[in-house]
N, C-alpha and C positions, 0 to 999 in steps of 0.2 A: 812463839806464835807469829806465822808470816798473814801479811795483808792477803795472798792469795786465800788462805784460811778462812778467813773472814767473808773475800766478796763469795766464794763458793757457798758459803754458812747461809750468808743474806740471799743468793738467787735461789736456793732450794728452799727458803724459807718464806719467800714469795711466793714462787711458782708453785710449791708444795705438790711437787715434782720432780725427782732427778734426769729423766729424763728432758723437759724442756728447761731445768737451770742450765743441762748437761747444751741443750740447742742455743741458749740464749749466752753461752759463753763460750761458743765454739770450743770447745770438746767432745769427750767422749765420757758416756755414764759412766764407767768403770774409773775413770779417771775423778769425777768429783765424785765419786761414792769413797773412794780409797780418803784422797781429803777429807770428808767431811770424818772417816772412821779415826783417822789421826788428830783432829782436832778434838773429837769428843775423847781419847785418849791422854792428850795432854789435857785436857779440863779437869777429866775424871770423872766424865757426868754422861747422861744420855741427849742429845741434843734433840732428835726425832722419835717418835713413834713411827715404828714403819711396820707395814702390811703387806702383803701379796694385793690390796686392791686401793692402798691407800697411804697419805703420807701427812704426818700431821707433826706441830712441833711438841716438845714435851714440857714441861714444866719449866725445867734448867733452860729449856730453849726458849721458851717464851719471856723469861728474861735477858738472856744472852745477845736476845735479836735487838734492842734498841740499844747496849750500846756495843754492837761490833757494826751498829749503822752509824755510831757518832765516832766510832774509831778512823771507821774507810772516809766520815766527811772532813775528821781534822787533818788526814793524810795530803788530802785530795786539796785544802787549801793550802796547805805548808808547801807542798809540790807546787800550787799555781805562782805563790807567790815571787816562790826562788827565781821559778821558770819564768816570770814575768821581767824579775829583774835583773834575769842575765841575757836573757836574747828575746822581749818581747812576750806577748801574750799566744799562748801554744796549749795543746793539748787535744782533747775529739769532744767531738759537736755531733750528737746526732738527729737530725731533722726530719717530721714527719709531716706533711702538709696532703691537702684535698685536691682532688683535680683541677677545681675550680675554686679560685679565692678572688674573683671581683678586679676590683679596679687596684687589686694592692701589687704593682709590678716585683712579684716573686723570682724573676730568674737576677733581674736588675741588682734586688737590697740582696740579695747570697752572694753575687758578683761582687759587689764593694765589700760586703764582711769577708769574701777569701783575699780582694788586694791587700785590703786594711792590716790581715789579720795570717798572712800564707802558711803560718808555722800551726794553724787551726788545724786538723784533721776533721774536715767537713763531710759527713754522709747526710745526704736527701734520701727521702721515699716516699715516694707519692703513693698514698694507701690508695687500696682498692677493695676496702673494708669501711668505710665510712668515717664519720666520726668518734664512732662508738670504740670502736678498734682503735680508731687513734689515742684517745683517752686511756684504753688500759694499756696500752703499748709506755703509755710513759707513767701509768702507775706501778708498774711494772720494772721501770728503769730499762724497757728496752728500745726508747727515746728518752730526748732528755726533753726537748721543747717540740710543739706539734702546732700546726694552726686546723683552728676546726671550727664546725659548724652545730653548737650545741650553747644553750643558755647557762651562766656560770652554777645558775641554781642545782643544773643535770652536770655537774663535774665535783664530785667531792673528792677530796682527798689531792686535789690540786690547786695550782696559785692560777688565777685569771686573770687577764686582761681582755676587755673587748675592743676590738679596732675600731668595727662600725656595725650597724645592723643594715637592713634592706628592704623593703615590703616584696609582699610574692605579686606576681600577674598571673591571670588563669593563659594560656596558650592553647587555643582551639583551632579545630579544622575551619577552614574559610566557610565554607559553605553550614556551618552549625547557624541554629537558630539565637543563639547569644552574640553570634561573631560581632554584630554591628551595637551590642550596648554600651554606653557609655560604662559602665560599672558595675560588674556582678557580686553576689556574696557567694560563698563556699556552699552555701546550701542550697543554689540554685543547681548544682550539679551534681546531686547525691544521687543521683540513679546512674550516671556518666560511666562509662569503662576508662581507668587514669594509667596513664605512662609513667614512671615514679621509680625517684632509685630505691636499690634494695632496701630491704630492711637495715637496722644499724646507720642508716646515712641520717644526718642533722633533718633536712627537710624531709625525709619521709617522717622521721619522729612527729613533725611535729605537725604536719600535716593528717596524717592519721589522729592525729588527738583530737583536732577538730573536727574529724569526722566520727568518732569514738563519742562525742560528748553530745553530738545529734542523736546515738542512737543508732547509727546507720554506718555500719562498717564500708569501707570501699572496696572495688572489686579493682585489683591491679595485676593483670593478667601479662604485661610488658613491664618489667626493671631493667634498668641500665646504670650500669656504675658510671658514665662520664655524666656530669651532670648538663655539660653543651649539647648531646645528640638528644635529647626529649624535644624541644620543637620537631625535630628533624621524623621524628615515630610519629607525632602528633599529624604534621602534614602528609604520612603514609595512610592517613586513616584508622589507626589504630587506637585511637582514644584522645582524652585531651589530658593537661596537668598543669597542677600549681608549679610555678620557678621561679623561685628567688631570684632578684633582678643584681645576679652575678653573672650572666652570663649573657652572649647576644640572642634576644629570644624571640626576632622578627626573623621566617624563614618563607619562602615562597609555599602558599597554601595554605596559610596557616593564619588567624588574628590574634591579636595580642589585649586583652581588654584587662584593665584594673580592676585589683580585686578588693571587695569591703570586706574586711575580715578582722575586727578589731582583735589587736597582740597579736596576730602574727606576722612576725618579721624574724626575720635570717641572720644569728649574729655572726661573724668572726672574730673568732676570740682565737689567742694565745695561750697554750699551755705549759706549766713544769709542774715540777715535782710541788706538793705542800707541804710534806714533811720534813725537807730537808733544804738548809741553803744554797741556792742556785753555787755553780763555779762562775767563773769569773767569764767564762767564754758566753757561758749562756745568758750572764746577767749582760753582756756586750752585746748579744744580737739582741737582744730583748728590747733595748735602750735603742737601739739603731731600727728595728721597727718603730715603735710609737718613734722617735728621731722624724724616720719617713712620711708615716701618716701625718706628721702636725705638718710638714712641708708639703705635701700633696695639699691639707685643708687650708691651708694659707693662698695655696694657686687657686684652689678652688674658689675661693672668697674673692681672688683678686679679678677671676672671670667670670664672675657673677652668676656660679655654678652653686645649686645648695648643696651643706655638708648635713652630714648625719648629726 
């Protein structure tokens, strides 16, 4: 039984799908369909249930799956460890983060983790799926770590960390009758037309809930996947929106007023995997973030800047 055996066993077994295990391990279906018929031949068992519309695991498979996952994990650190002590910590990282993540200098902490670390094989991807996306992208295993925008309560089957949270500001047209209040609540704008990223993004989740639990669904006729351009639609006149105060949210034509909206706030959290021991690489950037954030909250204490 080769390891390739196994990771092919465990992506189809995920994906319960050959064709996107087939996508998610660059190949071709015919090539893990052949694998997966050879492995279930050396077993001597049926691994899948397979269908003309469907694909599910079978009996033998559903115990087969935790441990040809504990197999590829004890591989994978016997592998880090050799590789650690012959030339350095090496291996692939792969990273999925939000367009927007605040005040956490993201191109900066990846810049030091590749000097630190050059034998890493580092891939970035800035989703354009929200958080939601990013979340099963590494349930998935097709990241390993992601930073996102979602409450660790809305991430099961994942390890958490949160950085920090944010409060939202509402972002109105200058000329609106709120512009000049010192402080509005969410429900002063229920009749509003709102600018708002897609569905799947962290803050429209949770913005929507608050307007879901009025009673009063919103009307969002404008999304935008960056979450920086919503001032920018707001001062076209096209609506106004709550945004989490990660981004700069003063733009000509526009006010900017606090919003009373007791719990809600914007966290940024880190994600891996929950079910399985981080590698060694990922447990390194993990460390090297929170590393970052406690030295960022330290300057910030020291310039009498408040922290989260």
């Amino acid at each position: 039984m080769e390891t390739r055996q196994l990771e092919y066993f465990v992506a189809v077994a995920e994906e319960l799908s050959f064709t996107r295990a087939a996508r998610r391990l660059f190949t071709v279906q015919s090539t893990v369909s052949a694998t997966i018929r050879a492995l279930e031949t050396e077993l001597g068992t049926t691994l899948f249930d397979r269908s003309t519309r469907r694909v599910a695991l079978s009996a033998s498979g559903e115990l087969f799956l935790p441990e040809a996952k504990a197999a590829l994990e004890a591989v994978d650190r016997a592998r880090d460890v050799v590789q650690e002590a012959s030339a350095g910590l090496r291996g692939s990282l792969r990273f999925g983060t939000l367009t927007s993540v605040g005040e956490l200098d993201l191109p900066t902490l990846l810049g030091a983790f590749h000097r630190r670390h050059p034998l890493v094989d580092l891939h970035v991807t800035v989703s354009v799926t929200g958080s939601t996306g990013l979340a099963d992208d590494v349930r998935h295993g097709r990241l390993d770590v992601a930073l996102l925008g979602l409450p660790a309560a809305e991430l099961p089957g994942l390890a958490v960390r949160t950085i920090f949270e944010v409060p939202y500001y509402a972002v109105l047209p200058d000329g609106h009758a709120l512009a000049r209040a010192p402080s509005i609540s969410a429900r002063d704008l229920v009749d509003e037309r709102f600018v708002d990223s897609p569905r799947g993004f962290g803050n429209r989740i949770a913005v929507d809930r608050v307007y879901e639990s009025f009673g009063a669904p919103r009307r969002v006729p404008v999304e935008v996947a960056d979450l920086r351009m919503l001032p920018q639609y707001v001062s076209a006149g096209l609506g106004v929106a709550l945004v989490p105060d990660v981004v700069p949210l003063a733009v000509p034509g526009t006010a900017v007023v606090p919003l009373h909206s007791p719990g809600l706030t914007w966290p940024l959290s880190v994600v891996s995997h929950g079910a399985k021991a981080p590698g060694r690489a990922v447990r390194t950037l993990l460390d090297l973030i929170a590393e970052t954030r406690s030295l960022q909250k330290k300057d910030d204490a020291a310039r009498g800047r408040p922290g989260e």
